[in-house]
Legacy VTK file of the C-alpha trace (Angstrom):
# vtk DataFile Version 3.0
C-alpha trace
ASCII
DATASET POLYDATA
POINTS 429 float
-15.630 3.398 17.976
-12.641 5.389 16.555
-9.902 3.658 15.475
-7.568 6.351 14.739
-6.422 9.552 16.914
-8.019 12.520 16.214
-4.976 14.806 14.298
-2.863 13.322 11.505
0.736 13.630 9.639
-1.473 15.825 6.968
-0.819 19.686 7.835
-3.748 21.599 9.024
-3.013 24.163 6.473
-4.218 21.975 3.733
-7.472 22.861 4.662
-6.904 26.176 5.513
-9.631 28.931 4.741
-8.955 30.984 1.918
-12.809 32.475 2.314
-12.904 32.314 -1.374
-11.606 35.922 -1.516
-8.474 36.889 -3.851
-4.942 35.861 -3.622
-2.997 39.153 -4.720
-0.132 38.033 -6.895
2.886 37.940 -4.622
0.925 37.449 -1.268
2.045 34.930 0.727
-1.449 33.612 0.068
-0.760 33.708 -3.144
3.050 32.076 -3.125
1.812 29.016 -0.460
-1.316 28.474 -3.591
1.189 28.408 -6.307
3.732 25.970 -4.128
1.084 24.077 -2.990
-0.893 23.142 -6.808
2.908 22.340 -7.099
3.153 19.763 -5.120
-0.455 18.505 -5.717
0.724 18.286 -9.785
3.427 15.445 -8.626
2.641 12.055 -10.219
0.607 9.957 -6.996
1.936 6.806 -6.641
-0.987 4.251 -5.873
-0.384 1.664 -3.531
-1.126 -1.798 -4.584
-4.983 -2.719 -4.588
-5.546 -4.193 -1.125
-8.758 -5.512 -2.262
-11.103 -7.825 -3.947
-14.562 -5.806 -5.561
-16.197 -9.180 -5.347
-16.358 -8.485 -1.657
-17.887 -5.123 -2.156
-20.177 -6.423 -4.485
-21.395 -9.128 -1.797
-22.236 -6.409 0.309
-23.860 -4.474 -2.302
-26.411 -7.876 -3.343
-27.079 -7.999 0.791
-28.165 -4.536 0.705
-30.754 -4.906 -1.895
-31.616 -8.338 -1.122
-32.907 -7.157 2.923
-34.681 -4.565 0.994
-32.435 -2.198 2.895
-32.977 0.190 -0.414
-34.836 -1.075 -4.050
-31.845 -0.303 -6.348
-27.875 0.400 -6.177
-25.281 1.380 -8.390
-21.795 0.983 -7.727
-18.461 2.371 -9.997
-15.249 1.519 -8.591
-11.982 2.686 -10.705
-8.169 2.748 -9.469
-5.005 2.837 -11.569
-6.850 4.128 -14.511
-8.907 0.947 -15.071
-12.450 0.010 -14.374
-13.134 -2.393 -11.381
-16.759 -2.465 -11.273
-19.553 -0.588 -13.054
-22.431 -2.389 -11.884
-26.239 -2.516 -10.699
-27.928 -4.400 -8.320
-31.713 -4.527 -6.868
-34.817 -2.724 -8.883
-35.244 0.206 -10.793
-39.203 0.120 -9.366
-40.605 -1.835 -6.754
-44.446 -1.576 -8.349
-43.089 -2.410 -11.905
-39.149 -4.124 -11.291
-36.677 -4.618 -14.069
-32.740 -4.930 -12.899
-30.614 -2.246 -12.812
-27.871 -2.406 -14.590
-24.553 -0.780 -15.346
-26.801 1.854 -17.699
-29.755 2.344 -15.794
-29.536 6.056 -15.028
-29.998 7.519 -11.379
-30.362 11.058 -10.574
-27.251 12.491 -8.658
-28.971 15.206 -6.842
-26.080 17.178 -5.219
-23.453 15.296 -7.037
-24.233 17.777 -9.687
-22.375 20.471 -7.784
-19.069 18.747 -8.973
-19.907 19.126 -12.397
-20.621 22.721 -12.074
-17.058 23.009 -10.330
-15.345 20.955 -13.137
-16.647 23.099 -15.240
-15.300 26.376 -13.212
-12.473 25.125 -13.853
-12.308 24.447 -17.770
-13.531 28.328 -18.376
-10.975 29.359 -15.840
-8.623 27.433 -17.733
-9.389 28.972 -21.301
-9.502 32.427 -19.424
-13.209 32.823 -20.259
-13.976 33.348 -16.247
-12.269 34.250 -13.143
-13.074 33.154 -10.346
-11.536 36.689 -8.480
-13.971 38.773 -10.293
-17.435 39.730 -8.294
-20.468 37.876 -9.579
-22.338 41.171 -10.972
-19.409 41.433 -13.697
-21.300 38.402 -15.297
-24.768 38.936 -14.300
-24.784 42.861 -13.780
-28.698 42.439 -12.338
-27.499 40.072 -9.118
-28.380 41.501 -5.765
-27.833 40.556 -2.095
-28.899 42.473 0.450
-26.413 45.025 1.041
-24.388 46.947 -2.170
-20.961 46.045 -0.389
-21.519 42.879 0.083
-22.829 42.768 -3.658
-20.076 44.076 -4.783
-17.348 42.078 -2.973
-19.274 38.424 -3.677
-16.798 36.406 -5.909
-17.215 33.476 -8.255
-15.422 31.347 -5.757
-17.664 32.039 -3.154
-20.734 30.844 -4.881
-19.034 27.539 -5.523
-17.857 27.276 -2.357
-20.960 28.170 -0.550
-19.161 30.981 1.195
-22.148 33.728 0.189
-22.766 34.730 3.435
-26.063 33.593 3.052
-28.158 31.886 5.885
-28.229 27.632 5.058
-30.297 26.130 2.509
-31.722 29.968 1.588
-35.198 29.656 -0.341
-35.455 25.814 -0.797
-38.577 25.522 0.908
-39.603 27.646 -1.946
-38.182 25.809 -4.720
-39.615 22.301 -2.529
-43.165 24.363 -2.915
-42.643 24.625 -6.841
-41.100 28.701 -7.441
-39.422 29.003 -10.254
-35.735 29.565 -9.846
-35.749 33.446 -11.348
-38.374 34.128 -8.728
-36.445 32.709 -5.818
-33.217 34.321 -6.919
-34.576 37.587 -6.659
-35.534 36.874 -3.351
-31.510 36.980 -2.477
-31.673 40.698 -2.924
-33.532 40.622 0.508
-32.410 37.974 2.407
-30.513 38.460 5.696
-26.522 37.800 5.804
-25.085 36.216 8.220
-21.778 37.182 7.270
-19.462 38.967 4.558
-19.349 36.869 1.768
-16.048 34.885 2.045
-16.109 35.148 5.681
-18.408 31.805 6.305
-19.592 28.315 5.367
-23.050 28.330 4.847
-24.208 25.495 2.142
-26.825 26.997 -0.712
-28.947 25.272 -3.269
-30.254 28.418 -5.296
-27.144 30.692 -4.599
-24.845 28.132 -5.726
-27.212 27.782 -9.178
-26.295 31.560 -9.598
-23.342 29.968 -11.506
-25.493 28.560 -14.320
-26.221 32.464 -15.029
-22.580 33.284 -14.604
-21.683 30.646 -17.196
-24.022 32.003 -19.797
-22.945 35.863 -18.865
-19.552 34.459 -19.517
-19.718 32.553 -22.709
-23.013 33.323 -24.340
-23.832 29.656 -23.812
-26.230 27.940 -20.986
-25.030 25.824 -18.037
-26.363 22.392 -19.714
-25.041 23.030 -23.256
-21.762 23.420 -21.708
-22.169 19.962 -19.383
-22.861 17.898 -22.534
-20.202 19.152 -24.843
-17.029 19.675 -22.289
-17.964 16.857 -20.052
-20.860 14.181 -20.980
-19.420 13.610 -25.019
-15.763 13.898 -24.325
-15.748 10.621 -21.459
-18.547 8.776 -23.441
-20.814 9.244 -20.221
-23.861 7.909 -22.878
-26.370 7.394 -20.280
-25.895 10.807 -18.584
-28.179 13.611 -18.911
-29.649 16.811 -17.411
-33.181 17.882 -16.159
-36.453 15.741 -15.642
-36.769 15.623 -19.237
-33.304 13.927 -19.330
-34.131 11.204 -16.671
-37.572 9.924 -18.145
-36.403 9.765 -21.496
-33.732 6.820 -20.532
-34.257 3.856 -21.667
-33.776 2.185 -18.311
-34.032 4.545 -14.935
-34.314 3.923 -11.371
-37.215 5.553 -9.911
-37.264 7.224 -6.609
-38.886 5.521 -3.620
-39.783 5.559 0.004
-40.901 3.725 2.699
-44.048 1.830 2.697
-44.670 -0.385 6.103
-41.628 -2.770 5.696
-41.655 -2.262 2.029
-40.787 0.740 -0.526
-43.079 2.626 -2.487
-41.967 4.036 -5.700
-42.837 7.628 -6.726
-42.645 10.501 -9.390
-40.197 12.556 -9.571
-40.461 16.192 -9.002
-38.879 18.559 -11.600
-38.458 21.154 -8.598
-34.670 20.701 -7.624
-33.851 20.188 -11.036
-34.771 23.758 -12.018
-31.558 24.676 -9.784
-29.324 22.956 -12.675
-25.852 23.524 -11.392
-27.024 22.150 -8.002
-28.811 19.095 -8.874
-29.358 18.294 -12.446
-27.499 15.794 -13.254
-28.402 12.074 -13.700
-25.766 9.563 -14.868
-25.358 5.901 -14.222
-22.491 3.596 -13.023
-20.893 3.386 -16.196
-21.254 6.846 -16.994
-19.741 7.512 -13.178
-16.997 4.999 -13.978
-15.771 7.334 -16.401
-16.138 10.876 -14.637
-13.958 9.279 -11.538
-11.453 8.229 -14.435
-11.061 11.789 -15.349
-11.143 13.097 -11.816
-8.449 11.098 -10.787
-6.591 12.267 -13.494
-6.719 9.925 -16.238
-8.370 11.804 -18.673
-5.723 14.950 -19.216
-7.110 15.645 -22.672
-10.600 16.678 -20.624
-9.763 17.381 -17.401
-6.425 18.933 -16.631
-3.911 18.118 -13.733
-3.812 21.871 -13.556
-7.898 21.946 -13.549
-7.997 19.561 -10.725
-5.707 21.618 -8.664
-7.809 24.857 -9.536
-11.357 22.737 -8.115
-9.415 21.463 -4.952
-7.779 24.368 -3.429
-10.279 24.222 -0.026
-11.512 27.863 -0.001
-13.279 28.020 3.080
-13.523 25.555 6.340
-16.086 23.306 7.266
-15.671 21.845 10.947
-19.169 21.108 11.473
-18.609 17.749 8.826
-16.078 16.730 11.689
-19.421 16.357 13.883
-21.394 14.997 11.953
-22.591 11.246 12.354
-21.032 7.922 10.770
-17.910 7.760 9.391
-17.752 11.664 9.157
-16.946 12.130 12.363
-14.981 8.721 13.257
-12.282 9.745 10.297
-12.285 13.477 9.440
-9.366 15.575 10.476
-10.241 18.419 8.685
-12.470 19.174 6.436
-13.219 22.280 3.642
-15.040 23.034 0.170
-13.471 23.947 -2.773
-15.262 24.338 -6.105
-18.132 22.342 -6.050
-16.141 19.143 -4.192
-15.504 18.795 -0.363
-12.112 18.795 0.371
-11.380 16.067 3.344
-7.820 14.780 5.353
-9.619 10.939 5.877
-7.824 9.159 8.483
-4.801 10.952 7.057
-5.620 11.312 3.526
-6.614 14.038 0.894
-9.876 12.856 -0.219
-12.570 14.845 -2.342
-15.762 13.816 -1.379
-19.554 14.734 -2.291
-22.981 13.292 -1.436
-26.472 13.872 -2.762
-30.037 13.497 -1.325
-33.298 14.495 -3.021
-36.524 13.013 -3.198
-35.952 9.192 -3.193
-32.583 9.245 -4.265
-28.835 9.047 -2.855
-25.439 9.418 -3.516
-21.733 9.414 -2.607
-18.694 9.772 -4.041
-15.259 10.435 -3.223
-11.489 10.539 -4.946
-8.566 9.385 -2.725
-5.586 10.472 -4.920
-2.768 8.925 -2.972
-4.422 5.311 -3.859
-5.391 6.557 -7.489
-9.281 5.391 -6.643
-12.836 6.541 -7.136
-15.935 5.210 -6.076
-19.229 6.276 -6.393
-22.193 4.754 -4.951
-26.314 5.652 -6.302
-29.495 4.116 -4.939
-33.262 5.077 -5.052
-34.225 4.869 -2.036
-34.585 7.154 1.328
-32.433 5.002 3.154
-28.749 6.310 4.738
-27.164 2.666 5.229
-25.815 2.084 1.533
-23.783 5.061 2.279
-21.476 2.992 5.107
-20.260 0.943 2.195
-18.575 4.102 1.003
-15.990 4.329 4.180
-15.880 0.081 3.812
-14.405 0.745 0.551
-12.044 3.390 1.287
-10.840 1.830 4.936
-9.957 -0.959 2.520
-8.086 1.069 0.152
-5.906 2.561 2.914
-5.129 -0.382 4.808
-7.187 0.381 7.865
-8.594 -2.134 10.254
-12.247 -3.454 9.501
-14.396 -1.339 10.916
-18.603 -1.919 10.721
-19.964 0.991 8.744
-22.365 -1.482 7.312
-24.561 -3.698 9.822
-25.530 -6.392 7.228
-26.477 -9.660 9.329
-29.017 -7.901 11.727
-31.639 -5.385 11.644
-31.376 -2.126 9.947
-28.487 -0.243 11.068
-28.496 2.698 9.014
-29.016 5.382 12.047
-25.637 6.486 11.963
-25.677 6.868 8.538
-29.185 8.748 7.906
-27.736 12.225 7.413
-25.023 10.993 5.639
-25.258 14.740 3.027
-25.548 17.929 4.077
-27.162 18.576 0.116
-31.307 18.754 -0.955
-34.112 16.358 -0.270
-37.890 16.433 0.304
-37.639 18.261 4.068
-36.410 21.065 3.691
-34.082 20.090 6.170
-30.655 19.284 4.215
LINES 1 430
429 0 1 2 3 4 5 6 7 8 9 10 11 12 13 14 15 16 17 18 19 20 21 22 23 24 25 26 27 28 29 30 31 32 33 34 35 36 37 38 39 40 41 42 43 44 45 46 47 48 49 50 51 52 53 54 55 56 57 58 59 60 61 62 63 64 65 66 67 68 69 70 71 72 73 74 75 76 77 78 79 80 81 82 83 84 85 86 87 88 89 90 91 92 93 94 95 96 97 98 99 100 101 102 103 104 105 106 107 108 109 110 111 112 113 114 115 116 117 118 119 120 121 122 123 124 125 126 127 128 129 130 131 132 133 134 135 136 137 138 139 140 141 142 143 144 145 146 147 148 149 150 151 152 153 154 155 156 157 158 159 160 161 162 163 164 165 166 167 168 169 170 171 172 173 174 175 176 177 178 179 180 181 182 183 184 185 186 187 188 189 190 191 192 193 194 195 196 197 198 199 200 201 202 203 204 205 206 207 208 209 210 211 212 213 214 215 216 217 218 219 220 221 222 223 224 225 226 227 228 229 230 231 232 233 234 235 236 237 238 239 240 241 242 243 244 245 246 247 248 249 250 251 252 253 254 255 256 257 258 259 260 261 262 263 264 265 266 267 268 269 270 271 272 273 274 275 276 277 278 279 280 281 282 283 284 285 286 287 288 289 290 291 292 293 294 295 296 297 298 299 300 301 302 303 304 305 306 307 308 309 310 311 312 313 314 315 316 317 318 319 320 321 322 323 324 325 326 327 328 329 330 331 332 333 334 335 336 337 338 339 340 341 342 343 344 345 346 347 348 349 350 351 352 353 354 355 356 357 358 359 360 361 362 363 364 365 366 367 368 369 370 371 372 373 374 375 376 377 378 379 380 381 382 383 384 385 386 387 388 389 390 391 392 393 394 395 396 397 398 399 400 401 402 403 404 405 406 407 408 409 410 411 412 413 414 415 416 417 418 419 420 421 422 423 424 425 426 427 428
């Protein structure tokens, strides 16, 4: 049931399709950009926490304790501190040890906000633009048509504005192509629209960046993660690739269902050839201190000005406003900027991403008004930890207690089972 109406006191316009094209200096596209990373630089003033993590974490012990899902992570941080880096359940049903605030969990399309982050560091050293077409930085990229070619921009592969029909090639990548082979396959693919001119979300297109990065700067995609991201916040546990994962000391492994129970299996290294996209793995501590820097408490290695670059909405994205859960009960408008969804929750700027793949889930979102970040990872094929997401942030805001998670009954994860719009086993995003 919704709670709220359905418009707020945000403006529409600050979700307002830019369709990742260029701002020419002086525009009025350009002035209402500049005034509006203006006003997103002001300080946010945080309300006072309106709530106790030990409730959270009640709800986080039911979850795993109803075998809803075999493992959970949870990071909370607001104010610039730390509430709760913890783990809960399993790493492996067959062979269990605890997880724990290191146990690493792969972030499938969580990854896409690292790739954006990172955007926006080599925009900010002037070693990219995101104006420029993609073929200044990899001169042998090809779509279908030589305008549209030429007019693709940097911003529109991280904004999934290609033009590109949805999810193009995965099935090949889920049927174990190599990525160079599937890109090529973009040179023939059908467009649904000019590039900039549509929302259309992309796995391989949007890993195009990793070979932007490297036609750039000289270096690769996962060099760059590690040194300007993973060593700067201390996220220890954090790695890249299926190499990265196994070689934890402690990992949670990805299951599904088995009859009532969950059955644990081995990861694929398909989705992880598609770094930018999906190659991340990190765990609740290392999460902890990524949602420090994105809510701005790490200047020194992510940049007030940086966040405003990656949260500039660049194209819109009604169809999250229909989707099920919590999506559709407190979305007023909704976007993607540079690798990070750009939402007005119940009245709210929130950034928001989730991640599905192969056993594993995640969500995470940034409410800047209320200085907080959560993030939420568990390894199983199971939507309902997701509702404790929207419990967290209702509480945040001050909203009345609404049941995203149905904890004292029988599974009630149905409205909650396409919770991401990002990569798993189906082909069916």
């Amino acid at each position: 049931m919704a709670l709220l109406p359905s418009h707020t006191g945000l403006a529409q316009s600050d979700t307002r399709r830019t369709g990742g094209s260029v701002a020419q200096p002086g525009s009025p596209l350009d002035q209402y950009l500049k005034a509006r990373e203006q006003q997103q630089m002001q300080p946010a003033v945080a309300a006072p926490l309106p709530f106790d993590v030990r409730t959270f974490e009640d709800m986080a012990r039911q979850i795993v304790a109803g075998q809803r899902v075999p493992g959970l992570a949870v990071a909370i941080v607001q104010n610039g501190r730390v509430l709760l880096a913890r783990g809960y359940g399993v790493t492996d049903t067959a062979h269990p040890q605890p997880v724990d605030a290191h146990t690493v969990f792969r972030l499938a399309s969580l990854s896409k906000t690292f790739a954006g982050t990172l955007g926006g560091m080599l925009v900010e050293e002037g070693a990219l633009d995101l104006q420029q077409p993609v073929v200044r930085y990899v001169p042998d990229f090809r779509l279908r048509s030589a305008d549209a070619t030429s007019r693709l921009s940097v911003a529109n592969l991280l904004s999934h504005s290609v033009g590109l029909p949805r999810t193009a090639f995965d099935r090949d990548i889920q049927a174990n192509a190599s990525y160079y082979s599937v890109r090529a396959k973009l040179a023939s693919a059908p467009l649904s629209c000019a590039p900039g001119e549509c929302y259309s979300y992309q796995n391989v297109a949007f890993s195009v960046f990793g070979d932007v990065v490297h036609g750039a700067t000289g270096r690769v995609f996962d060099d760059h993660i590690q040194r300007r991201i993973f060593k700067p916040l201390g996220m220890n546990d954090a790695s890249l690739g299926l190499e990265g994962i196994t070689r934890s000391p402690r990992w949670a492994k990805p299951h599904i269902r088995a009859g009532s129970g969950w059955r644990s299996l081995i990861p694929k290294p398909t989705y992880y050839r598609l770094g930018p996209a999906a190659g991340v793995n990190a765990s609740a501590t290392d999460m902890a201190q990524y949602l420090l820097a994105q809510t701005g408490h790490r200047p020194d290695v992510i940049s007030p000005q940086l966040l405003n670059t990656i949260r500039i909405s660049r194209i819109d994205t009604p169809s999250e406003m229909r989707a099920a859960g919590w999506r559709r009960e407190r979305l007023y408008s909704a976007g993607y900027g540079m690798g990070w969804r750009i939402y007005n929750y119940a009245g709210q700027p929130m950034y928001f991403h989730g991640g599905a793949v192969q056993g594993y889930r995640a969500a995470m979102a940034v409410l800047p008004r209320q200085d907080l970040g959560v993030a939420i990872l568990w390894n199983g094929e199971s939507g309902l930890p997701s509702g404790l997401l929207p419990t967290i942030l209702d509480s945040a805001i001050g909203l009345p207690q609404t049941a995203w998670l149905k904890l004292d009954g029988l599974p009630g994860s149905e409205a909650f089972e396409n919770i991401s719009e990002s990569i798993n086993t189906s082909g069916s995003p």
